[in-house]
N, C-alpha and C positions, 0 to 999 in steps of 0.2 A: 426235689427236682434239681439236677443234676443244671449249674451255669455255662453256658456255652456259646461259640461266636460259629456262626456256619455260611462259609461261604460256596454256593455255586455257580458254574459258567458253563457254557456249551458252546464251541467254536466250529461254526463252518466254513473253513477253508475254502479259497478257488479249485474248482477244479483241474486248474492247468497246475495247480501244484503239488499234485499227488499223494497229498496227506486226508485222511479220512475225518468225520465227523470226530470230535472231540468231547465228551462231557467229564466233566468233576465235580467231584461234591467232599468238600474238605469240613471237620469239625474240630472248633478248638477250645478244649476246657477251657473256663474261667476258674484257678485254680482257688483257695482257702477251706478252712472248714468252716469258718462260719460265713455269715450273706456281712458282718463289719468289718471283717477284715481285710483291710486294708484294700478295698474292694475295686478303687479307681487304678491301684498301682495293680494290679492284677489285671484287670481290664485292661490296660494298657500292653502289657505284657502279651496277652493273646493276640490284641488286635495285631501286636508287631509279628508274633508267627505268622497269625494269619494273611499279613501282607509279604513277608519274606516267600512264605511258600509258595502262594498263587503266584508272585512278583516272579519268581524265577520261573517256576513253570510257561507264563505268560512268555517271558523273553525267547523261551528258547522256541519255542512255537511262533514266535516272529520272527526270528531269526531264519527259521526254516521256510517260511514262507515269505516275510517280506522281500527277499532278493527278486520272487515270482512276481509282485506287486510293483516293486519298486524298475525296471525293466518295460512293464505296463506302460509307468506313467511316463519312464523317461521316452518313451515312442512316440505317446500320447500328445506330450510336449514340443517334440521335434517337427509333426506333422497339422498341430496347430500353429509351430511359425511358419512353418512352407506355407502355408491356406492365410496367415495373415501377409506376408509378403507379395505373393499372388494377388493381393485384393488393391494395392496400394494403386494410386493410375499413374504415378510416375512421377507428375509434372511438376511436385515437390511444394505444392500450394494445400499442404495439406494443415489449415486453420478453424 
């Protein structure tokens, strides 16, 4: 039986940012010939592809959408201080 590290993800995007459902499913040997050798530094070895690749894949897929997100919130934000300011009564007895 063949050693292996398998990662997968499925990303659903907002809608308002015009990118489609996402899934991957990535496989990364655990390389040696035998199950002793040198098994942890090998292991280690995988786990780092397998964070390199999915780690980049990930970035650029936020990249592409967090501008969509990040736009959101900065609105989101701006119209939660108008509605706190709004709320205040003025008289500056505010204890």
């Amino acid at each position: 039986m063949a050693r292996a590290i398998t990662a997968e993800y499925t990303l659903n995007p907002p809608a308002s940012s015009g990118q489609t459902l996402v899934s991957k499913k990535h496989t990364f040997e655990v390389g040696g010939a035998s199950p002793n050798e040198d098994h942890y530094k090998l292991l280690r070895e995988s786990i780092a592809r397998a964070r390199d690749e999915v780690g980049a894949e990930l970035t650029v897929w936020r990249d592409k959408v967090g501008k969509a997100e990040l736009s959101k919130e900065t609105k989101k934000a701006a119209k939660n201080e108008e509605e706190d300011e709004e709320e205040g009564d003025g008289d500056g007895d505010d204890v």
